[in-house]
Structures are given as structure tokens and as C-alpha cells.
C-alpha positions as CSV (number, residue, x, y, z in Angstrom):
1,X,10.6,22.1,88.7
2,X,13.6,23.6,88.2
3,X,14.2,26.6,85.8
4,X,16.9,24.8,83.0
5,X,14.1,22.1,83.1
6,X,11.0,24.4,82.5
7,X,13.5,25.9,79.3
8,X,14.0,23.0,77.9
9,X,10.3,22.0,78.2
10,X,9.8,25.7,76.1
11,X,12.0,24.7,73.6
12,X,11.1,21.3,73.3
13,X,7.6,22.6,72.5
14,X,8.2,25.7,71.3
15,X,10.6,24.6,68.4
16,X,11.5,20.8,68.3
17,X,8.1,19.3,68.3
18,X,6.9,21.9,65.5
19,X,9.7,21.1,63.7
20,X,9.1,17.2,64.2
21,X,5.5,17.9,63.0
22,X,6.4,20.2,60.1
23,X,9.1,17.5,58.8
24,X,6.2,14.7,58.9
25,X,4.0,17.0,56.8
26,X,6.6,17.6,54.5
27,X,7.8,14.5,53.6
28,X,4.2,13.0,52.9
29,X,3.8,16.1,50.8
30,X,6.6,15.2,49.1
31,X,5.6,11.4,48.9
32,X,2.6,12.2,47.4
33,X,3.6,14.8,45.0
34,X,6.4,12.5,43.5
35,X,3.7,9.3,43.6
36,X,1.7,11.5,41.5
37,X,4.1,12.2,38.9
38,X,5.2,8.7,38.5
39,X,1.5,7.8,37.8
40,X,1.2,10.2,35.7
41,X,4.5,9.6,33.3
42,X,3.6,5.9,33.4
43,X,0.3,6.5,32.7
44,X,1.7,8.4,29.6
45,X,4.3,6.1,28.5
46,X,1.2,3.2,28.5
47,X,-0.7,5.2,26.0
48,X,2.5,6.3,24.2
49,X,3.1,2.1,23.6
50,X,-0.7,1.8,22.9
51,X,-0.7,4.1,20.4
52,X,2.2,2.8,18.6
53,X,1.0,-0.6,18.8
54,X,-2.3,0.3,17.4
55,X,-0.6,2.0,14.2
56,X,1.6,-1.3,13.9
57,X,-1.4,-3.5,14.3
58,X,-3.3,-1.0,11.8
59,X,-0.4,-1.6,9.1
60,X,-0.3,-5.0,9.5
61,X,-4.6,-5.1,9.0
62,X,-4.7,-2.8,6.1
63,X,-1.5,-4.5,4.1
64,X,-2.9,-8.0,4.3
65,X,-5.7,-6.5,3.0
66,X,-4.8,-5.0,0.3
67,X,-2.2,-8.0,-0.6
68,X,-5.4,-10.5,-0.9
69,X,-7.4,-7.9,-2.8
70,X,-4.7,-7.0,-5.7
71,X,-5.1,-10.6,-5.8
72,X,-7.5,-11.6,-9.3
73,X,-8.9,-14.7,-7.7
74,X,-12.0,-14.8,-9.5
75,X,-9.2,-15.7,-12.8
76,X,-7.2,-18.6,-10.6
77,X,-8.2,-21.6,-10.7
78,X,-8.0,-24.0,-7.6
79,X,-5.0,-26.2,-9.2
80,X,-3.6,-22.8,-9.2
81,X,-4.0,-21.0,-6.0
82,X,-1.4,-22.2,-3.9
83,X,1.5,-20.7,-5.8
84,X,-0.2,-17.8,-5.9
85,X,-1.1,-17.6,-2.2
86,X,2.8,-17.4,-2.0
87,X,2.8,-14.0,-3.4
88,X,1.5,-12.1,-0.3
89,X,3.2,-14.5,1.8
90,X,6.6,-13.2,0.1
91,X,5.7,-10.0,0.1
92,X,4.8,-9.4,4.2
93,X,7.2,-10.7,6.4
94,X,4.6,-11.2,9.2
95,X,3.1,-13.7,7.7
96,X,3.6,-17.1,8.8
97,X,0.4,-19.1,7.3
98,X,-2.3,-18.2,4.9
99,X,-4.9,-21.0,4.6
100,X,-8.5,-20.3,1.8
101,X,-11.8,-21.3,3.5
102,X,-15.3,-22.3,1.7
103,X,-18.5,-21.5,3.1
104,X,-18.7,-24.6,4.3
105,X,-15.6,-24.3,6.8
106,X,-13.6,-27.0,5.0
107,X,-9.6,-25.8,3.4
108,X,-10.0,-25.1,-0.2
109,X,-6.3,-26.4,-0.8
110,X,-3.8,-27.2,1.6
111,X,-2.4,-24.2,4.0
112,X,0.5,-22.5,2.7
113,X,3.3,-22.5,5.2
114,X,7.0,-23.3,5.5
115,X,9.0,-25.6,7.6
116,X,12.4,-26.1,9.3
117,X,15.1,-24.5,7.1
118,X,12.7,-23.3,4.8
119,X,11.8,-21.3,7.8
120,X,14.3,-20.4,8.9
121,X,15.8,-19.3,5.8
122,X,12.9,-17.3,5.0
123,X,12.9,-15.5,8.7
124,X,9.1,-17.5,8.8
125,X,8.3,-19.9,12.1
126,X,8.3,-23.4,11.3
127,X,5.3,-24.6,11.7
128,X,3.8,-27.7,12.9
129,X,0.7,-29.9,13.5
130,X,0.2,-28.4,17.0
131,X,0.3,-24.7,15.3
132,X,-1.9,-25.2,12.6
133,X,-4.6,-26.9,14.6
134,X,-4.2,-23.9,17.0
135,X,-4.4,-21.4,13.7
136,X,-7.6,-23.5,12.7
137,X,-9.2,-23.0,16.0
138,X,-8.4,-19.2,15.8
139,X,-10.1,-18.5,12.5
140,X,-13.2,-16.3,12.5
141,X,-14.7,-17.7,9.4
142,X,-18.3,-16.9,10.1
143,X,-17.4,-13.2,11.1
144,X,-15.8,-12.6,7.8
145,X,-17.9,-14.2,5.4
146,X,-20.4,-11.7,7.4
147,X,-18.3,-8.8,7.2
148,X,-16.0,-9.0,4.6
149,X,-12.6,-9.2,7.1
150,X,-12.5,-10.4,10.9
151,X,-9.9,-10.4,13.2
152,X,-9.7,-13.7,15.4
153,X,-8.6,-14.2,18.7
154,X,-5.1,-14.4,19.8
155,X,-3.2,-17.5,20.3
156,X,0.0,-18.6,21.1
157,X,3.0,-20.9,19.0
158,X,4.3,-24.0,19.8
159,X,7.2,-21.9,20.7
160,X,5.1,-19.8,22.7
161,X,5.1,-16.5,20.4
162,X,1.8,-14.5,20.2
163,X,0.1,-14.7,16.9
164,X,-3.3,-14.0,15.4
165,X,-5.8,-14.6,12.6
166,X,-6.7,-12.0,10.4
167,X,-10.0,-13.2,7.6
168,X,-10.7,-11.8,4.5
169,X,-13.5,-12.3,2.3
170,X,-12.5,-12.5,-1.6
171,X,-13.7,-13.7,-4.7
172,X,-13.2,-17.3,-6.4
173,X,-12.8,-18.8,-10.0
174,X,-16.3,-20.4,-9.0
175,X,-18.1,-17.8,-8.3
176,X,-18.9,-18.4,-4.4
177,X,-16.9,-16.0,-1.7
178,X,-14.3,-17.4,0.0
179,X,-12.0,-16.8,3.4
180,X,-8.7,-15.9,3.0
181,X,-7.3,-16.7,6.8
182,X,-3.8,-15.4,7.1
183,X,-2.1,-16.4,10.5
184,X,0.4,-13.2,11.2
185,X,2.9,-13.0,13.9
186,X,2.3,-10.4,17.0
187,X,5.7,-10.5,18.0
188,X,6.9,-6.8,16.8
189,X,4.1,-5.8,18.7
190,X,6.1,-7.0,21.9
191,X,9.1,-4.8,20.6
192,X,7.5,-1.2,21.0
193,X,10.1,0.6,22.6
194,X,9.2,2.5,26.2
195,X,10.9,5.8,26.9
196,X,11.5,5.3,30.5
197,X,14.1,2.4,30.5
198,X,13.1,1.9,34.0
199,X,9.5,1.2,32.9
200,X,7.9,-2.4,32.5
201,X,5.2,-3.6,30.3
202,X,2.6,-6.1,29.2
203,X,0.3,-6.9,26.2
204,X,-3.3,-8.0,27.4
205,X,-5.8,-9.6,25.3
206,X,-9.5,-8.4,25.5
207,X,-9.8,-11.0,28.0
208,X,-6.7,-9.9,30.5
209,X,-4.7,-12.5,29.4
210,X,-1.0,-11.9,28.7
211,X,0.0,-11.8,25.2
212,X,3.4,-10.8,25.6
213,X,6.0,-8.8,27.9
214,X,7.3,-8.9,31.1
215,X,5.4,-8.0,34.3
216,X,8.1,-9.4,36.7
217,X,5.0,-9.9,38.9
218,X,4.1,-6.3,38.7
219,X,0.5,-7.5,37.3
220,X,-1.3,-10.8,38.2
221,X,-3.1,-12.8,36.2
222,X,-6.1,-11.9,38.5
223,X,-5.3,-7.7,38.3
224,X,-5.0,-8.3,34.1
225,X,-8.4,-8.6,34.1
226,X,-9.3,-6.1,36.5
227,X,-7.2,-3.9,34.1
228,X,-8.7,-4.8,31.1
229,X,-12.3,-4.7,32.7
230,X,-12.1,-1.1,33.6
231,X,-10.6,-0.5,30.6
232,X,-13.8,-2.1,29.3
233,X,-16.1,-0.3,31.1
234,X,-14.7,3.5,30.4
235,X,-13.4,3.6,33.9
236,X,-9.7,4.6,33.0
237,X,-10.0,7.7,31.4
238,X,-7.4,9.9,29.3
């Protein structure tokens, strides 16, 4: 072998190839390091939007509660209670139906709601036959006569907007409780802002179904409820 050969064998060895290795090492270090930080910043900005979701969807609870309860129902007569089932339906925006319930499942008087440019005047959905049957299958009656309020599960517009049922238990001019059901729109809940601009995100449902948001196929259907299972189970931790 002749001597240039044997030194460029030396320096192959001696300096390219630990080069070659070092540059591999490096550049997986860095792969990981910067896979780690994205995690963890989107991992923050999802419980940053949890967290303000939760306070909206806390607001939203606690003010339909305290509109039904300022309420004297045990002084309005039935004859009377539809105009005044208009006052907390004035007064929160996010209302978009507010039915009364007996104990016995059946509508005390008709569902207070608005339609087309009543609506739309009003900033209200219309709605229709198909969205009130889907508000009446949404209502946890039973749950709130049992527990003073219940939150049903969600369900989607004709229109396909998210909303949900939220049951109250109050007082009647006849002395028996009653259900106030009061369909409220989830759609500012699909409006939390996300610091990183670059960032996507979805609403799930207890069951991993998706409310609102989205995924641009970044989460299936089938990896929503994965989510929402470990989620479930205590698996994701802080």
C-alpha cells in the first residue's frame, strides 16, 4: 500500500469518520431536544385553552343559574310563565331555547325560542323542528330533579353548531318542582384564542367525539378517544 494511501486511510479514520459520527449524534440530540420543547409548549397551550374554556363554561353554568333562581316562580302562574321565561332569555345571549319540565317529563308550556328574523335580529339561532327534538333528547330531566341542576350531553344544530342542555330544578305556582331546561350555545367555547398561531385545536366530548375545531386530520376519530380515555383514566398528567 502505498504511503499517500495509508494517510489518507489515517485521516479518514482519524478525523472524518469521528466527525461523521459526532454530526449523527448531534443532530439527533438536537431532534430530540427541539421535539421535546414542542411537546412541552403544546402541551401548555392545551391546558392554557382548557382552562379558559372551563372558566367560560363555569360563567355560563353559574349565570343560568342564578337567572332561573331570581326568578319567583312559585308567584307565576302557568298562563304566565312564557313571558317571563323571556326574561333570562333576554338577558344571556347564549341562550337559544329554555323549555319548563314536570315530573312527569311532559313541557309545562310551549318552549320558548325564536325563529328566522326574529333570530336573526336577536343574534339567537333559528330554530327548527329537527333542533328542538334534538334539544329534547339532550335534556337530563331525571338528573336534575335528583340534584337540583344537570348538565346534559352535547349535541349538535341543524346548522351543525355545538350546543348543550343545562337543567335546573325550581319552584312552581303549584307547589310541585319543576325543570327548567335551557338549551345554551357552545360556540364561544370554539373561539378560545391559542397563543401559538401555528397551533391547532379540537373540543372533545367525554366520549372523544369532536365538538368543535379543526384537527386538519391531526387527530382521528379513533385517537379522540384514545385521548379522552387516558385523559379518563389519570394517564396524562400535569
Amino acid at each position: 500500500m502505498k504511503i499517500r494511501t495509508k494517510i489518507l486511510l489515517l485521516l479518514i479514520l482519524g478525523a472524518i469518520v469521528p466527525l461523521a459520527v459526532s454530526y449523527v449524534f448531534a443532530d439527533r440530540l438536537l431532534f430530540y431536544n427541539f421535539k421535546s420543547t414542542v411537546e412541552k409548549q403544546i402541551k401548555i397551550n392545551a391546558f392554557e385553552a382548557a382552562d379558559k374554556i372551563d372558566v367560560k363554561l363555569n360563567w355560563m353554568v353559574d349565570s343560568c343559574d342564578m337567572a332561573m333562581k331570581a326568578l319567583p316562580l312559585e308567584n307565576v302562574s302557568f298562563e304566565e310563565l312564557t313571558p317571563v321565561l323571556a326574561i333570562p332569555f333576554n338577558q344571556l345571549n347564549f341562550i337559544n331555547v329554555i323549555a319548563v319540565i314536570d315530573k312527569q317529563g311532559k313541557s309545562v308550556v310551549p318552549p320558548f325560542y325564536l325563529t328566522g328574523n326574529d333570530a336573526r335580529m336577536n343574534d339567537r339561532k333559528s330554530f327548527g323542528p329537527d333542533d328542538l327534538n334534538a334539544f329534547a333528547k339532550s335534556i337530563p330531566c331525571a338528573e336534575a330533579f335528583s340534584a337540583s341542576m344537570a348538565i346534559g350531553p352535547v349535541f349538535l344544530l341543524s346548522d351543525g353548531s355545538p350546543s348543550m342542555v343545562i337543567a335546573i330544578k325550581v319552584p312552581s305556582y303549584s307547589g310541585e318542582s319543576m325543570v327548567a331546561a335551557l338549551g345554551v350555545s357552545l360556540e364561544s367555547m370554539c373561539n378560545v384564542d391559542i397563543k401559538d398561531k401555528y397551533s391547532y385545536g379540537v373540543l372533545l366530548d367525554n366520549q372523544g367525539n369532536n365538538i368543535c375545531g379543526n384537527s386538519d386530520n391531526l387527530l382521528k376519530k379513533n385517537m379522540n378517544f384514545k385521548v379522552v380515555e387516558s385523559l379518563n383514566s389519570g394517564k396524562i398528567k400535569d
